[in-house]
N, CA, C and O atoms as a GROMACS GRO file, in nm:
protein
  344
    1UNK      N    1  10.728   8.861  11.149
    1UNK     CA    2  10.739   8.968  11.052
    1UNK      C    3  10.598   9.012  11.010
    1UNK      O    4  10.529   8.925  10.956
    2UNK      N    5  10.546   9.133  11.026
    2UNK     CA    6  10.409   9.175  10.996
    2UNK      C    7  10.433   9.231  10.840
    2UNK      O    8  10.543   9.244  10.787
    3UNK      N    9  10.337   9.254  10.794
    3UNK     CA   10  10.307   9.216  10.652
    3UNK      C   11  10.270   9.414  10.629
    3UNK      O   12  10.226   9.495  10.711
    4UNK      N   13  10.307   9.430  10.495
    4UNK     CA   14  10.268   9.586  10.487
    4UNK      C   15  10.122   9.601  10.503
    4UNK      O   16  10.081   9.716  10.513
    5UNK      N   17  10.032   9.500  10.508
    5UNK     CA   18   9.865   9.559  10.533
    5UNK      C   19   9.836   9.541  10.657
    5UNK      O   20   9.726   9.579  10.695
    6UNK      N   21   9.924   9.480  10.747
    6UNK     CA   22   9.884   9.461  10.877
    6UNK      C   23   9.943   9.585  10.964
    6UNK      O   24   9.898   9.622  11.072
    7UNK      N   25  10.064   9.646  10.887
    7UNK     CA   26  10.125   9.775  10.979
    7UNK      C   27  10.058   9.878  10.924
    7UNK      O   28  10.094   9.983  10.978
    8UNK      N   29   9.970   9.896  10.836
    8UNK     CA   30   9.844   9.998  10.756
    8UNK      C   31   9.764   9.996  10.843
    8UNK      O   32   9.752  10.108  10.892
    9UNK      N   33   9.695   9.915  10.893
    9UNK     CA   34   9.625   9.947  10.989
    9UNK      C   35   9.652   9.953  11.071
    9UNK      O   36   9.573  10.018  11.138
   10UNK      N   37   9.771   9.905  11.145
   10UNK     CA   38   9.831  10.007  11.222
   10UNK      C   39   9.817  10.130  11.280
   10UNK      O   40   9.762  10.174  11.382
   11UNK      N   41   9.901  10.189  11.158
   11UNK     CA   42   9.873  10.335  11.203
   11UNK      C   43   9.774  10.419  11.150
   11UNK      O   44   9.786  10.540  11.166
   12UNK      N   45   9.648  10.356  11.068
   12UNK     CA   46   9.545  10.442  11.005
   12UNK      C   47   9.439  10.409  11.112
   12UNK      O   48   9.406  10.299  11.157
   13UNK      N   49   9.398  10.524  11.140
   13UNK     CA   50   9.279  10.534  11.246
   13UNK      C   51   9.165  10.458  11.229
   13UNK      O   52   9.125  10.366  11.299
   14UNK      N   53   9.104  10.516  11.108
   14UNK     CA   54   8.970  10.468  11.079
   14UNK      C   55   8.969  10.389  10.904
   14UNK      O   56   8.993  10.461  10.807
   15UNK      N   57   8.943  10.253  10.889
   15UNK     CA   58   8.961  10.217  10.789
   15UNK      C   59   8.860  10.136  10.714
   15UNK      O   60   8.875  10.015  10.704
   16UNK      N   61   8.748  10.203  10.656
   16UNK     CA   62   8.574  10.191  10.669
   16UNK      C   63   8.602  10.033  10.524
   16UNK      O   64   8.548   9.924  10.546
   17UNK      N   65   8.677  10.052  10.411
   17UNK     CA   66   8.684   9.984  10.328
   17UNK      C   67   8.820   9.872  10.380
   17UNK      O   68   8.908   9.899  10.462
   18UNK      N   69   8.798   9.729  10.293
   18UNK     CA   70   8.900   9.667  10.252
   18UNK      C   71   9.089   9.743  10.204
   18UNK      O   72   9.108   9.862  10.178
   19UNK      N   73   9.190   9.645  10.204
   19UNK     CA   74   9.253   9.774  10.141
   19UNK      C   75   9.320   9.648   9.968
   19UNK      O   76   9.280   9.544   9.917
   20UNK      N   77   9.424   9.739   9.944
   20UNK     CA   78   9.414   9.652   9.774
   20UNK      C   79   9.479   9.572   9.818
   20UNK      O   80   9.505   9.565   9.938
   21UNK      N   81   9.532   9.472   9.706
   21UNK     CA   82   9.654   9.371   9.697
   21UNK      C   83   9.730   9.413   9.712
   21UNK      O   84   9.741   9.534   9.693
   22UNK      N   85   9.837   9.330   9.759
   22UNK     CA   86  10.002   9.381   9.813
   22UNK      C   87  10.089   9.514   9.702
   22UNK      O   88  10.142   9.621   9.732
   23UNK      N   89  10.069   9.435   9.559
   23UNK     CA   90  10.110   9.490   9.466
   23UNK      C   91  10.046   9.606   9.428
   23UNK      O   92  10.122   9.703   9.419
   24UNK      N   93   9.897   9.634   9.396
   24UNK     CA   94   9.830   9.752   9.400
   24UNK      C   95   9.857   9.818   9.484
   24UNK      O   96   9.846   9.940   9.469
   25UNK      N   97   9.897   9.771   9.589
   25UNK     CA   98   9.898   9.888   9.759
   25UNK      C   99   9.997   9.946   9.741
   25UNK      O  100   9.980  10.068   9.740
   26UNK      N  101  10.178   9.887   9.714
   26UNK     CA  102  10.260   9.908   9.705
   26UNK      C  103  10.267  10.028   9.608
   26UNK      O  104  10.304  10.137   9.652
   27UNK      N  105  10.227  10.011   9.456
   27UNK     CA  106  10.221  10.102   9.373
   27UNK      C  107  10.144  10.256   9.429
   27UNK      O  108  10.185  10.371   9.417
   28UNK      N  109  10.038  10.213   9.482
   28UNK     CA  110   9.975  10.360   9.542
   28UNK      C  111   9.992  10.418   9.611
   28UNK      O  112   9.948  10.533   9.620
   29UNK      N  113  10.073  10.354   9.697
   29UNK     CA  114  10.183  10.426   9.801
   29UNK      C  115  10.259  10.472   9.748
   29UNK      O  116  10.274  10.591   9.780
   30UNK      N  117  10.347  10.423   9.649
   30UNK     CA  118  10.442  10.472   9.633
   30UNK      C  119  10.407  10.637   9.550
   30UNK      O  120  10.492  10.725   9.563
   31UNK      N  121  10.282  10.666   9.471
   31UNK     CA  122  10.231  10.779   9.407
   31UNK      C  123  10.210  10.857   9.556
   31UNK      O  124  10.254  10.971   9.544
   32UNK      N  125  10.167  10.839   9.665
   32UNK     CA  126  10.147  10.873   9.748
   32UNK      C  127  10.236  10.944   9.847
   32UNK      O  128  10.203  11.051   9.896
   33UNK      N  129  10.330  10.894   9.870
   33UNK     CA  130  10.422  10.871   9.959
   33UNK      C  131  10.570  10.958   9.911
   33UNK      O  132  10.588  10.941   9.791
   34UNK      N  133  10.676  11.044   9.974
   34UNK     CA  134  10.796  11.025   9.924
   34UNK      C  135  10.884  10.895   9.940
   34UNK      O  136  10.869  10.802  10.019
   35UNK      N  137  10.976  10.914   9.846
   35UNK     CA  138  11.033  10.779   9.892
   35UNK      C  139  11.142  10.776  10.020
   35UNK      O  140  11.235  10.699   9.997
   36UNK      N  141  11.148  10.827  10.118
   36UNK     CA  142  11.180  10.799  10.245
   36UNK      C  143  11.031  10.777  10.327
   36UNK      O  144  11.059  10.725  10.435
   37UNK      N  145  10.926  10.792  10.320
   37UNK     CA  146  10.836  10.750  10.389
   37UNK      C  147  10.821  10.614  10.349
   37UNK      O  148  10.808  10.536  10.444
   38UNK      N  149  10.819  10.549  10.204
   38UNK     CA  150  10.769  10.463  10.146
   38UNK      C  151  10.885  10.347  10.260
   38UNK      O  152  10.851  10.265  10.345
   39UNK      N  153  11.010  10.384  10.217
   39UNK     CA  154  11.145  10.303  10.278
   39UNK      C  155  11.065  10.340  10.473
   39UNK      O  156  11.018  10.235  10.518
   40UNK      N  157  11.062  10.369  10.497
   40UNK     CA  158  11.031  10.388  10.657
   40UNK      C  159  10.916  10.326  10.679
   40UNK      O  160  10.920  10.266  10.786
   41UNK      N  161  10.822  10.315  10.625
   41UNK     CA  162  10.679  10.199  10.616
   41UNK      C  163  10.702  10.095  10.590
   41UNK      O  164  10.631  10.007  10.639
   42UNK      N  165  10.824  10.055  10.492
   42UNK     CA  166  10.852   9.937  10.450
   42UNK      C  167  10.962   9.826  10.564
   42UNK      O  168  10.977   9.706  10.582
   43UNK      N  169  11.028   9.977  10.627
   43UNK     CA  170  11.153   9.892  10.720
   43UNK      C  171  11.040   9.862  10.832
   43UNK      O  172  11.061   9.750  10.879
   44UNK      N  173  10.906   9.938  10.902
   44UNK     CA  174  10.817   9.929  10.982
   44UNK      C  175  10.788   9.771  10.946
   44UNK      O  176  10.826   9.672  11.010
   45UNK      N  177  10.724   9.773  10.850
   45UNK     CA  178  10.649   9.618  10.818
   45UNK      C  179  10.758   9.504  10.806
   45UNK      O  180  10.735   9.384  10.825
   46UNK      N  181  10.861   9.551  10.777
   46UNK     CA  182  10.994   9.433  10.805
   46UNK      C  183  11.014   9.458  10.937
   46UNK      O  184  11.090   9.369  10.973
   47UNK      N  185  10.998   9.503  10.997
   47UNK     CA  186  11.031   9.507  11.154
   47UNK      C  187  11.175   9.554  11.159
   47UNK      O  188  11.245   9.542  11.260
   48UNK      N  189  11.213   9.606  11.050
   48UNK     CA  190  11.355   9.609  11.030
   48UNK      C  191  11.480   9.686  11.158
   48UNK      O  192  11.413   9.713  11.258
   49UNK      N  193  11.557   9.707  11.169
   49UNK     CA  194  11.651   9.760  11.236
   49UNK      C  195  11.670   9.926  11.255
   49UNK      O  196  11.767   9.973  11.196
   50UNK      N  197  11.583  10.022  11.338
   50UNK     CA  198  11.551  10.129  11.266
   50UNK      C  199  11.665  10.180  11.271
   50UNK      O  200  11.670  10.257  11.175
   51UNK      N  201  11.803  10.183  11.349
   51UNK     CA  202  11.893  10.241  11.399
   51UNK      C  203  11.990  10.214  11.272
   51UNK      O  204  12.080  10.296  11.263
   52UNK      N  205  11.988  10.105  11.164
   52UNK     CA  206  12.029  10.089  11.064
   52UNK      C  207  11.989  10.176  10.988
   52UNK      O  208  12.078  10.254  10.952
   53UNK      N  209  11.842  10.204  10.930
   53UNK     CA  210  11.770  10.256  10.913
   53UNK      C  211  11.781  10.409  10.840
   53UNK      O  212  11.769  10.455  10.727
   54UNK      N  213  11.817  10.464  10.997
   54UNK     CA  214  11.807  10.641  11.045
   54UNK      C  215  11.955  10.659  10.973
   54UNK      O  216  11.988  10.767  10.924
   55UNK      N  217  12.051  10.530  10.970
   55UNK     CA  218  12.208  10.603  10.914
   55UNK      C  219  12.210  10.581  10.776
   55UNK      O  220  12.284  10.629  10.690
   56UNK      N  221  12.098  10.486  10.766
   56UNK     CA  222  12.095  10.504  10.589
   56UNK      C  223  12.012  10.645  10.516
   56UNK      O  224  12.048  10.720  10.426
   57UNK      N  225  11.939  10.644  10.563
   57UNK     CA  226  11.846  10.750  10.544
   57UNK      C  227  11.915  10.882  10.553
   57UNK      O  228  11.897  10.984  10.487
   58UNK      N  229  11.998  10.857  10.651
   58UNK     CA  230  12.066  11.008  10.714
   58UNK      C  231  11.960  11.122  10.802
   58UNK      O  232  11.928  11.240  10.797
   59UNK      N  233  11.922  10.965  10.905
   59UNK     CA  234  11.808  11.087  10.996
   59UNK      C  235  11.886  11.085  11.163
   59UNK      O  236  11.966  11.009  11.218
   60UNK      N  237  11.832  11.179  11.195
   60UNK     CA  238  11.898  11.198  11.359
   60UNK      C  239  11.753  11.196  11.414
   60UNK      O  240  11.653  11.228  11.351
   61UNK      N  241  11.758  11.160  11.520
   61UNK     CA  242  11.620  11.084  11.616
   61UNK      C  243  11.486  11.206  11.583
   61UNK      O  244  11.368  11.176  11.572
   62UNK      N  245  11.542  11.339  11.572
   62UNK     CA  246  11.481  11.454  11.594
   62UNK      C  247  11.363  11.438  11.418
   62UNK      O  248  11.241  11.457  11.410
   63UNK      N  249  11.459  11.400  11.304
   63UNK     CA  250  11.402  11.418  11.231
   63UNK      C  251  11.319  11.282  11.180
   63UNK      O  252  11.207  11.283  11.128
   64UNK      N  253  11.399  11.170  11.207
   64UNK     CA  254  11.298  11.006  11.239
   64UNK      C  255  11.147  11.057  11.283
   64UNK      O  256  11.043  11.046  11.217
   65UNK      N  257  11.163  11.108  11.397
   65UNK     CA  258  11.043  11.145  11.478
   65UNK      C  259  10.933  11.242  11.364
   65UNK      O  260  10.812  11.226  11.348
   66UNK      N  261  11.012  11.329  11.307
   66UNK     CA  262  10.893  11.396  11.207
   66UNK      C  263  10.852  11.364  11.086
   66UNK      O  264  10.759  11.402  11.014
   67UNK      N  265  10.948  11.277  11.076
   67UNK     CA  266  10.907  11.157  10.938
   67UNK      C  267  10.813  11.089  10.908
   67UNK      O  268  10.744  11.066  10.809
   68UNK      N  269  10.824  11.040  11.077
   68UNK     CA  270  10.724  10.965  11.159
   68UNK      C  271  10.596  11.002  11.172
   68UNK      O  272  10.498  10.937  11.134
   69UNK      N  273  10.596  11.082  11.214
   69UNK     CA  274  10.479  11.183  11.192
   69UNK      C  275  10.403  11.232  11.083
   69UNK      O  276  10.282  11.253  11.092
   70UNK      N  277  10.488  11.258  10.950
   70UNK     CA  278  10.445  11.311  10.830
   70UNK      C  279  10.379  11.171  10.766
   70UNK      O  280  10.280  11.166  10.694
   71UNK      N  281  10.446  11.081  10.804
   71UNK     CA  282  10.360  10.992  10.732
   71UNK      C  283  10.237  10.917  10.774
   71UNK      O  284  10.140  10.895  10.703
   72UNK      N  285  10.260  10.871  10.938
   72UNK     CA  286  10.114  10.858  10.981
   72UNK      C  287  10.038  10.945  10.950
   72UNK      O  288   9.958  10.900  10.869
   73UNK      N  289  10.015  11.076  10.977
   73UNK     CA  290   9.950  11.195  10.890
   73UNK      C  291   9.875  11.167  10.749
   73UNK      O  292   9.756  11.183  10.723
   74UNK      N  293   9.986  11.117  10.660
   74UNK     CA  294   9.949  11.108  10.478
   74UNK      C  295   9.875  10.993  10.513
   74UNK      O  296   9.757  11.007  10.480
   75UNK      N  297   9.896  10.890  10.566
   75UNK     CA  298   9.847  10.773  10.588
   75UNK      C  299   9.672  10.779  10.641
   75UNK      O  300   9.584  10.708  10.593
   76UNK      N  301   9.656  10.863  10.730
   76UNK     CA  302   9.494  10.872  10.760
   76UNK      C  303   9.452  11.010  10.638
   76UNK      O  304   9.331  11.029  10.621
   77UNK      N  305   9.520  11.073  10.582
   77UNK     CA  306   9.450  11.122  10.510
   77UNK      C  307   9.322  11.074  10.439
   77UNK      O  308   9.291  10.955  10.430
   78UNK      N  309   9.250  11.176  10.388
   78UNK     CA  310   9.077  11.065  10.317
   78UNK      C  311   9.142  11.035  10.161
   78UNK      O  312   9.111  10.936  10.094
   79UNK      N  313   9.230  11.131  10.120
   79UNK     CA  314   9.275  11.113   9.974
   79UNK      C  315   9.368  10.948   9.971
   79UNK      O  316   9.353  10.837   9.920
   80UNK      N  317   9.450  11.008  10.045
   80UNK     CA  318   9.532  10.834  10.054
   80UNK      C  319   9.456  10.707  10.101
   80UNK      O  320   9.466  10.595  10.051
   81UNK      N  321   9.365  10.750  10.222
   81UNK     CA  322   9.268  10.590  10.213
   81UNK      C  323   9.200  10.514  10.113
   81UNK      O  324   9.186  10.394  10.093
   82UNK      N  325   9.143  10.667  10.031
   82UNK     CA  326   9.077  10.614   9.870
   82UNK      C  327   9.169  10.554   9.812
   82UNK      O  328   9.153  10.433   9.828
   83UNK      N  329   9.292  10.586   9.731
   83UNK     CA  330   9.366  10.536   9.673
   83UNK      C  331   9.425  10.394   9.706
   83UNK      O  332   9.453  10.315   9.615
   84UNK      N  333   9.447  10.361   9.858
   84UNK     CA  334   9.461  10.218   9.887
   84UNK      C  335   9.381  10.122   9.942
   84UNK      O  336   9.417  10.013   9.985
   85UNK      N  337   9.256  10.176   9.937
   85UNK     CA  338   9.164  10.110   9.968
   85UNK      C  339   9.089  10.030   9.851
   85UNK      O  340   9.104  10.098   9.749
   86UNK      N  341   9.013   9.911   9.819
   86UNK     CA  342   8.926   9.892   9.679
   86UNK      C  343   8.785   9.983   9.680
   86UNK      O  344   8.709   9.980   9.583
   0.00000   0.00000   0.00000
């Protein structure tokens, strides 16, 4: 099971600083983030079941995929690295 700071870097390209504590991170994401990205980063770092997932959410592969997208996106942003970074 990978940990939410280990799937952060993940998908953030370039990550020049440290990032916060679990709990700080969580909170700044969540200002950050809608909360279907937040739940889709979170089922990522649980490794969770995405196909469970997409029927909770109410996504069809087409829109998973741009979800997907919108949030790796917010995620390398420079505004969101500040905020979860120390």
């Amino acid at each position: 099971m990978a940990t939410l700071e280990e799937t952060l870097r993940t998908h953030i390209n370039k990550l020049v600083h440290p990032l916060k504590e679990e709990e700080e991170l969580k909170l700044a994401l969540k200002a950050k983030l809608t909360k279907k990205e937040l739940k889709l980063l979170q089922a990522w770092a649980d490794e969770a079941d995405l196909g469970a997932l997409k029927m909770k959410l109410k996504l069809d592969e087409t829109r998973y995929e741009v979800l997907s997208a919108k949030l790796i996106k917010k995620l390398n942003q420079e505004k969101t690295k500040q905020a979860i970074c120390l």
